[in-house]
N, CA and C of each residue as an Amber inpcrd file, in Angstrom:
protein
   564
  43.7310000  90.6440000  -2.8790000  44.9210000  89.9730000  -2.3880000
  44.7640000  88.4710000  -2.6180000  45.7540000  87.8580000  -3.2610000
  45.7180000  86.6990000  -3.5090000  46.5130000  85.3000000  -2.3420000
  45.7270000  84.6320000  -1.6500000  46.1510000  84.0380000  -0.2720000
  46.5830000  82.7070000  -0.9000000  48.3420000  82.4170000  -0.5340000
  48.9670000  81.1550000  -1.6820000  48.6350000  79.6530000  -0.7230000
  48.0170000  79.1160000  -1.4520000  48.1700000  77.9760000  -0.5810000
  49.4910000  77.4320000  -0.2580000  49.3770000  76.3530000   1.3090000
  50.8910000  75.7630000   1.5660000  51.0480000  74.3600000   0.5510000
  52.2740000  74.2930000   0.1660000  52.9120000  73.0480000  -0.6680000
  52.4860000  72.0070000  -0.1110000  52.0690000  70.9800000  -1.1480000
  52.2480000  69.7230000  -0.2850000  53.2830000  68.8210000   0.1530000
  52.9050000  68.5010000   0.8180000  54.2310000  67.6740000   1.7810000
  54.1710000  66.2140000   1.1210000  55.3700000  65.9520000   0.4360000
  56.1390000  65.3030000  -0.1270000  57.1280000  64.4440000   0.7040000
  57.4000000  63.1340000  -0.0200000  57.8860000  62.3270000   0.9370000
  59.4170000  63.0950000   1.1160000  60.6850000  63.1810000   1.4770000
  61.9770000  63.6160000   1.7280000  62.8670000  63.4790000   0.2270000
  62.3380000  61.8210000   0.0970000  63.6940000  61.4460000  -0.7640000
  62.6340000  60.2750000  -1.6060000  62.8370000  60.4690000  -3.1330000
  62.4790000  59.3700000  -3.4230000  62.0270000  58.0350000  -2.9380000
  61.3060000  57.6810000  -2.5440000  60.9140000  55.6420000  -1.7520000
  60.8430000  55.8970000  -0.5530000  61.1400000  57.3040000  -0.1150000
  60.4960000  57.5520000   1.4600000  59.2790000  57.3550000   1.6660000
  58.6270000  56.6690000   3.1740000  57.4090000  57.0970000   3.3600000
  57.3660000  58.4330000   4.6580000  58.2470000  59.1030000   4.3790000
  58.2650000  60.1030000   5.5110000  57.0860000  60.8840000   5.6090000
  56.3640000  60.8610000   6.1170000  54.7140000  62.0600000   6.3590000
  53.4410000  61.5180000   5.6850000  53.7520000  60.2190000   5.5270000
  52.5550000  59.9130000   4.3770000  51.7330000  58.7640000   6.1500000
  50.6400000  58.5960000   5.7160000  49.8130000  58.0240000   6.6220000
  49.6240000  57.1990000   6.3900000  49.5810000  55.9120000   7.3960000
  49.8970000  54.5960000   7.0560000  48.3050000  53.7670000   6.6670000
  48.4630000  52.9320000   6.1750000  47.0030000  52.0750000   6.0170000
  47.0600000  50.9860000   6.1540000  46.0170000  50.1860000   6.8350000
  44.9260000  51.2180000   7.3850000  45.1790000  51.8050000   8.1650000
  44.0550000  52.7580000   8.9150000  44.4010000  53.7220000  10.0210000
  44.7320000  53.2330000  11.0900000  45.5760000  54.3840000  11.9800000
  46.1140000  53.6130000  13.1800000  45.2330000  52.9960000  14.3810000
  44.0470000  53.4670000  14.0310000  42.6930000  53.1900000  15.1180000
  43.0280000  51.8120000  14.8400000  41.8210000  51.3110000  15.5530000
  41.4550000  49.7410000  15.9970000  41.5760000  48.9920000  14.1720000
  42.0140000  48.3850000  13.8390000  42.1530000  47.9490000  12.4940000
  41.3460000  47.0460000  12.0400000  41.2070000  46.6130000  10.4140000
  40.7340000  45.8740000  10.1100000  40.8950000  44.4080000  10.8430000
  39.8560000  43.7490000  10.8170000  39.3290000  42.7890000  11.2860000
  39.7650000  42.4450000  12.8370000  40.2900000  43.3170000  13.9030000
  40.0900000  43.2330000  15.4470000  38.7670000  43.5710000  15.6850000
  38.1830000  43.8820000  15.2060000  36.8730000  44.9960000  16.1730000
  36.1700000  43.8110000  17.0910000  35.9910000  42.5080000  16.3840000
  35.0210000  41.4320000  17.1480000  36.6930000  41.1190000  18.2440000
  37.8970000  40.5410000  17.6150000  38.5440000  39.6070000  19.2540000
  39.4940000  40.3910000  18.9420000  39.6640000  41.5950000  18.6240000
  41.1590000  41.9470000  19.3750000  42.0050000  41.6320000  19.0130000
  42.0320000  40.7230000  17.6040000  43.4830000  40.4610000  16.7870000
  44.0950000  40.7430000  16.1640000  43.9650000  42.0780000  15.7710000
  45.0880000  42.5860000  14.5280000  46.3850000  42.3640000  14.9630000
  47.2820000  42.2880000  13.8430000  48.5520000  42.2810000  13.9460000
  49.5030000  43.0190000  12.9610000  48.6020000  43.8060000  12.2050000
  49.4190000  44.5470000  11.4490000  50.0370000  43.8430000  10.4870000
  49.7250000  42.6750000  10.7130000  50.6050000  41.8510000   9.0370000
  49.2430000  41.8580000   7.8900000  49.8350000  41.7190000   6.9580000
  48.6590000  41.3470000   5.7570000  47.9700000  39.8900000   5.5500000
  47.0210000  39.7090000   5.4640000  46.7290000  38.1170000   5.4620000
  45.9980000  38.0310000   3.9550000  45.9660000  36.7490000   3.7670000
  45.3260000  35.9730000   2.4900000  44.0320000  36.1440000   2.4650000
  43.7990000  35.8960000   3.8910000  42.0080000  36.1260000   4.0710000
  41.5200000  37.3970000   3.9130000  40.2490000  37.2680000   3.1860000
  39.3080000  38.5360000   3.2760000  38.8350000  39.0080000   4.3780000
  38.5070000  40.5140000   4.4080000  37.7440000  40.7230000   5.2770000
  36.5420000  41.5100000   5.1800000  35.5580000  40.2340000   6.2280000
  34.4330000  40.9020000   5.6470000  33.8700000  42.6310000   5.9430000
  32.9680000  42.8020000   4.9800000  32.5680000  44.5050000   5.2500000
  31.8570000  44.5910000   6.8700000  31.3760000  43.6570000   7.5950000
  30.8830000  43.8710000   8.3340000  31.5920000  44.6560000   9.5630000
  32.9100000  43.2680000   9.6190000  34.1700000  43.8240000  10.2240000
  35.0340000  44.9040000  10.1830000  34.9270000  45.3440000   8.4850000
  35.5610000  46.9530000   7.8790000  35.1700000  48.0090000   8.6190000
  33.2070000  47.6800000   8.7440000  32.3200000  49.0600000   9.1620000
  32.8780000  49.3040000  10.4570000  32.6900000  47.9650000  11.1750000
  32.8210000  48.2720000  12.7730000  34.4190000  48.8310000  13.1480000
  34.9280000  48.4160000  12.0520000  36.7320000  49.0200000  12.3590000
  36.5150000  50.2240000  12.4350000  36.1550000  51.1040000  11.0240000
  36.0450000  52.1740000  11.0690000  35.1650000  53.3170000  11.3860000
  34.0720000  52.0780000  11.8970000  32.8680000  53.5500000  12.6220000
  32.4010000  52.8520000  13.9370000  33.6060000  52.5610000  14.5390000
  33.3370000  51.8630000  15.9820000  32.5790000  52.4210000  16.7760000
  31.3430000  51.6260000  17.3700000  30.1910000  52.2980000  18.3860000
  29.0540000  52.7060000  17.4880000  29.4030000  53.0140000  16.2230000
  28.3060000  53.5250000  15.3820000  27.5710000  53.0640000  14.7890000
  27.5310000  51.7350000  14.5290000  26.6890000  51.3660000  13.5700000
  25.7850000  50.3400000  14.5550000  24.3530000  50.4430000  14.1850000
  23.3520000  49.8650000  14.8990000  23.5210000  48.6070000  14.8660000
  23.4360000  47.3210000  16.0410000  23.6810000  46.3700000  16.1710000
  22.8780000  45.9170000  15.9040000  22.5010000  44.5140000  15.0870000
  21.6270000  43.6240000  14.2350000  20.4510000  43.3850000  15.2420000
  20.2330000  43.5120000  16.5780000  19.5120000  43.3480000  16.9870000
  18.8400000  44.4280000  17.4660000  19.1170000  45.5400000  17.2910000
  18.2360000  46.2720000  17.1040000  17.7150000  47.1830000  15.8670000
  18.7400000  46.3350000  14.5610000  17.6030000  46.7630000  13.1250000
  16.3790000  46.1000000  13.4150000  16.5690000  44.8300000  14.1770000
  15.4380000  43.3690000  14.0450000  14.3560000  43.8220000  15.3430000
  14.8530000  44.8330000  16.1870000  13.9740000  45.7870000  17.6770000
  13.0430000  46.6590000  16.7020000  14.1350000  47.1990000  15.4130000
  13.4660000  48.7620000  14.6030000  12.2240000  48.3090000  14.1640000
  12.4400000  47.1820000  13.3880000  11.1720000  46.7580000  12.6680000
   9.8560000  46.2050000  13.5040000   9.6390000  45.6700000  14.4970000
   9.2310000  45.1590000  15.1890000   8.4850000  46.4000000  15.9050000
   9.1280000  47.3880000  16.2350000   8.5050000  48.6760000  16.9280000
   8.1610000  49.7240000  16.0010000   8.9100000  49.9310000  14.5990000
   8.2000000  50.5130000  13.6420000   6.9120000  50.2150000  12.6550000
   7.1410000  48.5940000  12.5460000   5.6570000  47.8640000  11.7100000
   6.4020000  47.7440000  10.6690000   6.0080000  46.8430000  10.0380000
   6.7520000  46.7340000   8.2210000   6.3760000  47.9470000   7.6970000
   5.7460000  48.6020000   7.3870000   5.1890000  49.2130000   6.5070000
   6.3490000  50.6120000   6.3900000   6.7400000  51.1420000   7.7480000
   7.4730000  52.3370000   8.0640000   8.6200000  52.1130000   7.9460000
   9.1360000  50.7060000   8.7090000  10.4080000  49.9330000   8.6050000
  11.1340000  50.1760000   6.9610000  10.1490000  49.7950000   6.5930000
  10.5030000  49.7220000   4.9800000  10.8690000  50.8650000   4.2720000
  10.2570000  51.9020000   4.7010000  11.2230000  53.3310000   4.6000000
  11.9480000  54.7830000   5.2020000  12.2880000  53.4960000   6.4470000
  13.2580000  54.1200000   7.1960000  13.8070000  53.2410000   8.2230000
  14.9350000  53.3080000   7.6780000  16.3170000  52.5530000   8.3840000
  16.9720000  53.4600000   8.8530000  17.6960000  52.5680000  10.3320000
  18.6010000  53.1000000  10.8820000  19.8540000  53.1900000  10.5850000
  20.4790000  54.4060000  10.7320000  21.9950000  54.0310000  10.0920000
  23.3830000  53.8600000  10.9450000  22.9320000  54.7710000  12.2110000
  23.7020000  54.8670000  13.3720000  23.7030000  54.9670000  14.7020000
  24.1470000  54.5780000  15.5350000  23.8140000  54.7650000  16.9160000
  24.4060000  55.6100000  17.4020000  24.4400000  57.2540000  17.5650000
  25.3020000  58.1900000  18.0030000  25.2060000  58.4200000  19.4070000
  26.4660000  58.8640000  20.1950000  26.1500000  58.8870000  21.8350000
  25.1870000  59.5470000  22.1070000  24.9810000  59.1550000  23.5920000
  23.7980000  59.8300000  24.1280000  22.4500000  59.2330000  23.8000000
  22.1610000  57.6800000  22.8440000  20.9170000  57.0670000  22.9760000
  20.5890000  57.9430000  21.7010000  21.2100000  58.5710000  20.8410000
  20.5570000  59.4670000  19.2880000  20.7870000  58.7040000  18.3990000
  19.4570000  58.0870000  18.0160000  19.4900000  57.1370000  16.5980000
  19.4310000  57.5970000  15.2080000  20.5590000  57.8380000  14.2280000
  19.7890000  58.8200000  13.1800000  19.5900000  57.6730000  12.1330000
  17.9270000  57.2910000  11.6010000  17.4330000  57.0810000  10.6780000
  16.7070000  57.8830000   9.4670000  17.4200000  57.1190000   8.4980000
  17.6280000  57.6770000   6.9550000  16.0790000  57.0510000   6.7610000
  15.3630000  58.3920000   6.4210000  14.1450000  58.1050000   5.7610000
  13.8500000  58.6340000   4.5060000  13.3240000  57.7280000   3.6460000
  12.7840000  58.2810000   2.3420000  11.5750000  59.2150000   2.0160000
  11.8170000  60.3660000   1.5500000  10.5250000  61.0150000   1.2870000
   9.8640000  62.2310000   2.9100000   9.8880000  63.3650000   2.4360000
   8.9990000  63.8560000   3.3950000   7.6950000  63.3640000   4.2870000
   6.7700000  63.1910000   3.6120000   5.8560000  62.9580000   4.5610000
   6.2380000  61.3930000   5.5370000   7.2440000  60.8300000   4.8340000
   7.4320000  59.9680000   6.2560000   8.2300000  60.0790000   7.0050000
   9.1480000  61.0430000   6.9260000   9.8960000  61.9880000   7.8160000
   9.0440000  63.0680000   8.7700000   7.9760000  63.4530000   8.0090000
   7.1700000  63.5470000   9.0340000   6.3460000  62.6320000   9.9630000
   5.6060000  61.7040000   9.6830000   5.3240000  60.4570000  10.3270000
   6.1600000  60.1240000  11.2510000   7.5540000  59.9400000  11.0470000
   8.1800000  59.5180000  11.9360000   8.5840000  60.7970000  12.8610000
   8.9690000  61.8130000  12.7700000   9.0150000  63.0270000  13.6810000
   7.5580000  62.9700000  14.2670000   6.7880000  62.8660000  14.2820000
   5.2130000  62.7470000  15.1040000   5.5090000  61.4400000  15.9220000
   5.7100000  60.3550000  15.0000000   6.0690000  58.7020000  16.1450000
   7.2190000  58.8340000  16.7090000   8.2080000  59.3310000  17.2990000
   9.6880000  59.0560000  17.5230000   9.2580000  59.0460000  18.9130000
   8.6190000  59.9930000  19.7810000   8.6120000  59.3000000  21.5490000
   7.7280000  58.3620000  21.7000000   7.3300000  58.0690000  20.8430000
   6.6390000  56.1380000  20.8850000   7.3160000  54.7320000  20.3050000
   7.9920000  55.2110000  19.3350000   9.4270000  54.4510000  19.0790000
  10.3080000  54.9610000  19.8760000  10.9820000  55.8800000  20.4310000
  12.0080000  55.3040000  21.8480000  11.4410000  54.7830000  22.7550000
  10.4320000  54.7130000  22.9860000   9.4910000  53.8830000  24.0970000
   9.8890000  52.2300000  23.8750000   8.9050000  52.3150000  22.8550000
   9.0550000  50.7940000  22.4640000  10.6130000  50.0850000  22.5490000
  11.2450000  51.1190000  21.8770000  12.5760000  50.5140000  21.5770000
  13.3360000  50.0480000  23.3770000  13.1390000  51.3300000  24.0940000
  13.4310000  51.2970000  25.4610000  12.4680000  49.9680000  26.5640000
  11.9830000  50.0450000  25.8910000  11.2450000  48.5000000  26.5120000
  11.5040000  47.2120000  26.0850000  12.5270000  47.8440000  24.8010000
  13.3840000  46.3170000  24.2860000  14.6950000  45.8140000  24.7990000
  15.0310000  46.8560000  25.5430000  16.4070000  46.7620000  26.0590000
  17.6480000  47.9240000  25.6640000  16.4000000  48.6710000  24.5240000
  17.9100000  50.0380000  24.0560000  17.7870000  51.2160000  23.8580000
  18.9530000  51.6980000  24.6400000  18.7590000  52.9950000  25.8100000
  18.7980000  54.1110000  24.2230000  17.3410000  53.8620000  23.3450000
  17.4280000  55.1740000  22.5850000  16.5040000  56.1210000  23.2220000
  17.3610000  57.5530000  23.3080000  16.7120000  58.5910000  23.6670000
  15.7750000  59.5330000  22.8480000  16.0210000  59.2620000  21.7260000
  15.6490000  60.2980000  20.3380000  16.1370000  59.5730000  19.0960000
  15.3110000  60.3680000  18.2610000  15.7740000  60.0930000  16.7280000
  16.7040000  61.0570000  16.2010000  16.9770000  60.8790000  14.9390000
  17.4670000  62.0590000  14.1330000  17.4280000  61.3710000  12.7670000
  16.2870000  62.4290000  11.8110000  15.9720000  61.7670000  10.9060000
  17.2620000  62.5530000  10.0940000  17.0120000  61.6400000   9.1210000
  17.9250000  62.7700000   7.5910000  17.5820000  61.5880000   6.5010000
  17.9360000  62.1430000   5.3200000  17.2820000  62.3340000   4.3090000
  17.6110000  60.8400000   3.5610000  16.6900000  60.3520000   2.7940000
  17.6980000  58.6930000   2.3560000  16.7690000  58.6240000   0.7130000
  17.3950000  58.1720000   0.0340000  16.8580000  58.1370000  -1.7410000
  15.8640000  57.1220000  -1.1360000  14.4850000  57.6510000  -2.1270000
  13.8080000  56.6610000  -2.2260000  13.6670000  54.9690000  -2.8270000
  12.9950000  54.4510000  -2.1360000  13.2280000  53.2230000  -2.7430000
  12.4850000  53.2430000  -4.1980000  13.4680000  52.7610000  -5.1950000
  12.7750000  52.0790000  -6.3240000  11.8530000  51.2850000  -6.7140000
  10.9110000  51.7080000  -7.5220000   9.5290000  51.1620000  -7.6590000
   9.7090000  50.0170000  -8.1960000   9.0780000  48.7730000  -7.8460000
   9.1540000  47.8460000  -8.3140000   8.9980000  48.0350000  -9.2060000
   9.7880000  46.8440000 -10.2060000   9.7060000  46.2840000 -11.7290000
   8.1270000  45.8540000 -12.2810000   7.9460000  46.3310000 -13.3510000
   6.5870000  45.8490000 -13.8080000   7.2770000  44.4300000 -14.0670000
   6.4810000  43.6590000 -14.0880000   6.8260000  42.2380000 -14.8310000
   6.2410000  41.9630000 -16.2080000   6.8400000  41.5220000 -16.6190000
   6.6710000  41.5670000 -18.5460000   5.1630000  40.8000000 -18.3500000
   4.9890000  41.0420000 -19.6660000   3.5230000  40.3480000 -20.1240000
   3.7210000  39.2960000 -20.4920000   2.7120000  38.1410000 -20.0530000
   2.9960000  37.0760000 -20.4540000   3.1180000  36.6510000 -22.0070000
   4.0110000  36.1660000 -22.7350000   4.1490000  36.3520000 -24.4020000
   3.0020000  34.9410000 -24.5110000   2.2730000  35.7110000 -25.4680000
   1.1990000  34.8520000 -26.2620000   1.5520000  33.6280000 -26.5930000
   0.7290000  32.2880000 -26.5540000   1.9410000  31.3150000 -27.5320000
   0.7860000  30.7490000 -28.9910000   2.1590000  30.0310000 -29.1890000
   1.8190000  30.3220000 -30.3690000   0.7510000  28.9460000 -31.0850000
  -0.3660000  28.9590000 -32.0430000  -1.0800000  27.7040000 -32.1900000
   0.2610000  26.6420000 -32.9930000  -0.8370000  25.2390000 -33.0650000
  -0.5890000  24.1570000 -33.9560000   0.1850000  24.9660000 -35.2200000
  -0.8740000  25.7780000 -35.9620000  -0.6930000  25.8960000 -37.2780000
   0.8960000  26.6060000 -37.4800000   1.0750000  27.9960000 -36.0740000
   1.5320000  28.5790000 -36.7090000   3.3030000  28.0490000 -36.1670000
   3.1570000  26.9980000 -35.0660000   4.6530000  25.9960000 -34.5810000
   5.0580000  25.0180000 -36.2300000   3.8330000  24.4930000 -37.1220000
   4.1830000  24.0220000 -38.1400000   4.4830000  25.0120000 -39.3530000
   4.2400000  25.9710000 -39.5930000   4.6630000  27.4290000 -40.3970000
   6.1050000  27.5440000 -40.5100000   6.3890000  27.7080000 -38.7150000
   7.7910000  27.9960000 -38.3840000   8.8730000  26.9970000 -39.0860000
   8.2650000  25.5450000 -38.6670000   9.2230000  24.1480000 -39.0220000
   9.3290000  24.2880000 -40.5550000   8.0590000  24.5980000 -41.4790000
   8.3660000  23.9550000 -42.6770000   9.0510000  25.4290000 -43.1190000
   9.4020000  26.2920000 -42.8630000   9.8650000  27.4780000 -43.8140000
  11.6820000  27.3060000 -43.4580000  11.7350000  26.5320000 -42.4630000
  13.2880000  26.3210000 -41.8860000  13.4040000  25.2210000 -42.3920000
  12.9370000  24.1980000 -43.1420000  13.0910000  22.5830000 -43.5830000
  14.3220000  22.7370000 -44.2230000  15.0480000  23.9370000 -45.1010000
  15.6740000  23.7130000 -46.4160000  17.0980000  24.1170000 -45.3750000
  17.2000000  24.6050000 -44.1630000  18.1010000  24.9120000 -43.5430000
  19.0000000  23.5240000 -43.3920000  20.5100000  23.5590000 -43.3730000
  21.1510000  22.2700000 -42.9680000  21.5030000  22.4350000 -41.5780000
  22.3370000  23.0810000 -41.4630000  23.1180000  23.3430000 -39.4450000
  21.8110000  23.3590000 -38.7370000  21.9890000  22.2450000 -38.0890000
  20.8680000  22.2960000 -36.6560000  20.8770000  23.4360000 -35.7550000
  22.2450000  24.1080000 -35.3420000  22.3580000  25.4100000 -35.0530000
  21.2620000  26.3960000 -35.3520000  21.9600000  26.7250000 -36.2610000
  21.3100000  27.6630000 -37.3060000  19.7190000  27.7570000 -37.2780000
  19.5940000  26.3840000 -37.5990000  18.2150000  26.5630000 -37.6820000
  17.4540000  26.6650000 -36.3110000  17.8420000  26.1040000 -35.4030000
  17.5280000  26.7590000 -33.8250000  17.4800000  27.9420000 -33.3440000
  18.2430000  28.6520000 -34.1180000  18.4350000  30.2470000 -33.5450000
  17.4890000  30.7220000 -34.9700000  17.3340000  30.5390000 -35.8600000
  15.6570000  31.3880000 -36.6310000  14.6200000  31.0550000 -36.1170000
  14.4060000  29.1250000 -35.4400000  12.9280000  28.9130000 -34.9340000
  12.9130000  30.1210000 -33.4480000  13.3750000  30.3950000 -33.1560000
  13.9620000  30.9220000 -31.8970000  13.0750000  32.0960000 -31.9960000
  13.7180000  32.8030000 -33.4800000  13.8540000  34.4370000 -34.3710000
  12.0440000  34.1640000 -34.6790000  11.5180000  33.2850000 -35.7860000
  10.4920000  33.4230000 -36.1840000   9.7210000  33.2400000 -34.7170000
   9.6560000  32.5130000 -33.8670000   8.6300000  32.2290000 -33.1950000
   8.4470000  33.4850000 -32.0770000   9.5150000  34.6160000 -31.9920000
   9.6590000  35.6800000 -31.2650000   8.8970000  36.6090000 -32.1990000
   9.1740000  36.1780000 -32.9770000   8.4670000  37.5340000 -33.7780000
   6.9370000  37.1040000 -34.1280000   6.7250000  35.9370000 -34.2510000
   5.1150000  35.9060000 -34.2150000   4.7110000  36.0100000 -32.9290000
   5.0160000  35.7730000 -32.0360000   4.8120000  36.2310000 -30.4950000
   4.6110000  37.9370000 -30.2110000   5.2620000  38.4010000 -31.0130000
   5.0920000  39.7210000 -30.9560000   4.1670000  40.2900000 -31.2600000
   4.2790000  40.1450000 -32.6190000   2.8410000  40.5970000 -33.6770000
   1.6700000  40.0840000 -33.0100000   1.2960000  38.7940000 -32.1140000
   0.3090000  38.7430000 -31.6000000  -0.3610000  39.6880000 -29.9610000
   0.8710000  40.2500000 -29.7400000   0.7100000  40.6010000 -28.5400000
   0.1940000  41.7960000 -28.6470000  -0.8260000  41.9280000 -27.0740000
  -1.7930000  42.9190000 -27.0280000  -0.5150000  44.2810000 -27.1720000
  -1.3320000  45.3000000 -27.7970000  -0.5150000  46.4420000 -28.3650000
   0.7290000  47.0160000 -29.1580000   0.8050000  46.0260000 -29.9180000
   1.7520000  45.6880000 -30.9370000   1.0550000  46.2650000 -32.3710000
Protein backbone atom coordinates (compact mmCIF):
# COMPACT_ATOMS: atom_id res chain seq x y z
CA UNK A 1 0.00 0.00 0.00
CA UNK A 2 1.30 3.14 -1.04
CA UNK A 3 0.79 6.07 1.94
CA UNK A 4 0.44 9.71 -0.26
CA UNK A 5 2.03 12.32 1.37
CA UNK A 6 -0.03 15.74 2.36
CA UNK A 7 0.52 18.79 -0.26
CA UNK A 8 2.37 21.50 0.68
CA UNK A 9 0.85 24.43 1.89
CA UNK A 10 1.20 27.17 -0.42
CA UNK A 11 0.70 30.71 0.08
CA UNK A 12 -3.44 31.46 -1.07
CA UNK A 13 -2.79 33.86 -3.84
CA UNK A 14 0.22 34.86 -5.52
CA UNK A 15 2.42 37.68 -3.00
CA UNK A 16 0.55 36.17 -0.11
CA UNK A 17 2.40 35.43 2.95
CA UNK A 18 -0.52 33.38 4.25
CA UNK A 19 1.06 30.17 6.33
CA UNK A 20 4.55 30.90 5.67
CA UNK A 21 6.62 31.63 9.03
CA UNK A 22 7.91 34.77 9.70
CA UNK A 23 11.75 35.61 10.23
CA UNK A 24 13.21 35.62 12.43
CA UNK A 25 11.40 33.46 14.79
CA UNK A 26 8.77 34.68 16.92
CA UNK A 27 10.85 33.77 20.15
CA UNK A 28 13.00 36.40 21.79
CA UNK A 29 14.72 37.89 18.51
CA UNK A 30 17.77 38.84 17.16
CA UNK A 31 19.76 41.10 19.10
CA UNK A 32 17.22 41.52 22.49
CA UNK A 33 18.67 38.62 24.34
CA UNK A 34 21.32 41.08 26.34
CA UNK A 35 18.46 44.50 26.91
CA UNK A 36 15.30 43.59 25.69
CA UNK A 37 15.21 45.64 22.51
CA UNK A 38 13.94 44.20 19.60
CA UNK A 39 11.58 45.93 17.63
CA UNK A 40 10.93 44.01 14.80
CA UNK A 41 12.21 46.65 12.38
CA UNK A 42 15.34 45.86 10.30
CA UNK A 43 18.44 47.85 11.16
CA UNK A 44 21.75 48.80 9.27
CA UNK A 45 23.64 47.38 12.09
CA UNK A 46 25.03 43.95 12.30
CA UNK A 47 24.45 41.54 14.56
CA UNK A 48 26.84 39.97 16.28
CA UNK A 49 26.87 35.89 16.38
CA UNK A 50 27.19 36.07 19.93
CA UNK A 51 23.82 37.78 20.24
CA UNK A 52 22.31 35.34 17.24
CA UNK A 53 23.39 32.18 19.58
CA UNK A 54 21.83 33.52 22.69
CA UNK A 55 18.58 34.53 20.59
CA UNK A 56 18.26 31.27 19.42
CA UNK A 57 19.50 28.83 22.04
CA UNK A 58 18.48 30.92 25.03
CA UNK A 59 19.76 29.42 28.49
CA UNK A 60 21.97 27.15 26.47
CA UNK A 61 24.97 28.15 25.72
CA UNK A 62 27.72 28.17 28.48
CA UNK A 63 28.49 31.57 29.81
CA UNK A 64 32.15 32.88 29.19
CA UNK A 65 32.79 32.51 32.60
CA UNK A 66 32.44 29.36 32.97
CA UNK A 67 34.39 28.19 29.61
CA UNK A 68 37.23 30.36 31.67
CA UNK A 69 35.79 27.98 35.34
CA UNK A 70 36.15 24.75 32.51
CA UNK A 71 39.67 25.30 31.93
CA UNK A 72 40.86 26.16 35.17
CA UNK A 73 39.14 22.91 36.72
CA UNK A 74 39.94 20.76 33.71
CA UNK A 75 43.94 21.77 33.30
CA UNK A 76 45.04 22.86 29.80
CA UNK A 77 45.89 19.76 28.69
CA UNK A 78 42.03 18.17 28.83
CA UNK A 79 40.56 21.67 28.29
CA UNK A 80 42.10 21.48 25.01
CA UNK A 81 40.08 18.54 24.02
CA UNK A 82 37.03 19.04 25.42
CA UNK A 83 34.81 21.92 25.34
CA UNK A 84 31.71 22.73 26.57
CA UNK A 85 28.95 23.31 24.33
CA UNK A 86 25.85 23.70 26.48
CA UNK A 87 24.32 24.25 29.64
CA UNK A 88 21.16 21.98 29.67
CA UNK A 89 18.57 22.18 32.69
CA UNK A 90 19.05 20.56 35.67
CA UNK A 91 23.04 21.62 36.11
CA UNK A 92 23.80 18.90 32.72
CA UNK A 93 26.81 20.19 30.97
CA UNK A 94 27.26 18.43 27.60
CA UNK A 95 30.95 18.65 26.51
CA UNK A 96 32.08 17.77 23.02
CA UNK A 97 35.15 15.72 23.38
CA UNK A 98 37.58 14.56 20.86
CA UNK A 99 38.58 11.01 20.62
CA UNK A 100 37.64 8.05 22.90
CA UNK A 101 40.04 7.60 25.37
CA UNK A 102 39.42 11.15 26.50
CA UNK A 103 35.91 10.62 26.67
CA UNK A 104 36.86 8.17 28.78
CA UNK A 105 39.16 10.26 31.02
CA UNK A 106 36.65 12.54 31.34
CA UNK A 107 33.69 9.99 32.23
CA UNK A 108 36.22 8.72 35.15
CA UNK A 109 36.92 12.82 36.11
CA UNK A 110 33.32 14.26 35.78
CA UNK A 111 32.37 14.04 39.84
CA UNK A 112 35.62 15.90 40.37
CA UNK A 113 34.93 18.42 37.72
CA UNK A 114 31.35 19.12 39.04
CA UNK A 115 33.03 19.54 42.27
CA UNK A 116 35.44 21.91 41.27
CA UNK A 117 33.15 23.61 39.00
CA UNK A 118 30.50 23.74 42.06
CA UNK A 119 33.04 25.38 44.20
CA UNK A 120 33.25 28.01 41.49
CA UNK A 121 29.92 29.15 41.77
CA UNK A 122 28.11 26.67 39.02
CA UNK A 123 25.38 24.62 39.96
CA UNK A 124 26.81 21.72 37.42
CA UNK A 125 25.40 18.49 38.37
CA UNK A 126 26.87 16.11 35.67
CA UNK A 127 28.38 15.93 32.38
CA UNK A 128 27.25 14.63 29.14
CA UNK A 129 29.91 13.86 26.90
CA UNK A 130 29.31 13.45 22.99
CA UNK A 131 31.39 13.17 20.35
CA UNK A 132 33.50 16.37 18.75
CA UNK A 133 36.13 16.02 15.47
CA UNK A 134 39.41 15.93 16.47
CA UNK A 135 41.62 18.67 16.57
CA UNK A 136 43.98 19.08 13.64
CA UNK A 137 47.52 18.31 13.91
CA UNK A 138 49.57 21.02 13.78
CA UNK A 139 51.26 22.26 10.62
CA UNK A 140 54.79 21.03 10.11
CA UNK A 141 56.65 24.23 9.43
CA UNK A 142 58.63 24.33 6.21
CA UNK A 143 62.32 23.84 6.24
CA UNK A 144 64.34 26.48 6.47
CA UNK A 145 65.40 27.18 2.49
CA UNK A 146 69.18 27.00 2.21
CA UNK A 147 70.71 30.32 1.08
CA UNK A 148 72.44 30.83 -1.33
CA UNK A 149 76.66 31.67 -1.49
CA UNK A 150 78.60 34.83 -2.96
CA UNK A 151 79.29 32.86 -6.07
CA UNK A 152 76.10 31.52 -6.75
CA UNK A 153 73.89 35.44 -5.92
CA UNK A 154 76.64 36.58 -8.74
CA UNK A 155 75.68 33.50 -11.29
CA UNK A 156 72.11 34.61 -10.86
CA UNK A 157 72.96 38.59 -11.68
CA UNK A 158 75.26 37.96 -14.59
CA UNK A 159 72.98 35.36 -16.58
CA UNK A 160 69.98 38.12 -16.19
CA UNK A 161 72.52 41.16 -17.29
CA UNK A 162 71.16 40.97 -21.04
CA UNK A 163 67.50 41.30 -19.59
CA UNK A 164 66.03 45.07 -20.12
CA UNK A 165 62.51 45.39 -17.89
CA UNK A 166 63.59 45.65 -14.32
CA UNK A 167 60.35 43.72 -13.80
CA UNK A 168 61.12 40.99 -15.60
CA UNK A 169 64.21 40.56 -14.52
CA UNK A 170 63.05 40.53 -10.77
CA UNK A 171 60.66 37.86 -11.23
CA UNK A 172 63.64 35.26 -12.94
CA UNK A 173 66.19 36.46 -10.02
CA UNK A 174 63.21 35.47 -7.91
CA UNK A 175 62.76 32.01 -10.42
CA UNK A 176 66.63 31.22 -10.53
CA UNK A 177 67.38 31.81 -6.94
CA UNK A 178 64.22 29.41 -5.96
CA UNK A 179 65.39 26.95 -7.89
CA UNK A 180 68.95 26.87 -6.71
CA UNK A 181 67.48 26.87 -3.26
CA UNK A 182 65.90 23.84 -4.12
CA UNK A 183 68.43 21.75 -5.70
CA UNK A 184 70.39 22.52 -2.58
CA UNK A 185 67.96 21.40 -0.17
CA UNK A 186 68.27 18.41 2.04
CA UNK A 187 66.24 15.68 -0.04
CA UNK A 188 65.87 17.06 -3.25
Amino acid sequence: MVRQLPAAKLPARPGSTAGLRPWPPDHKRLGEARAGTYTGAMTDQPTSLKDLLACLLPGRLPPPALLTAWRRAAGESMARRALPVCLEAEGVLVVAVSGAAWRQELGLAGPVLCGRLREMGFAVQRLKLVGAPSPAPPSARPAPQPELSPQEEEQVAASLQAVADPGLRQALQGLLRAALRARKAPGT
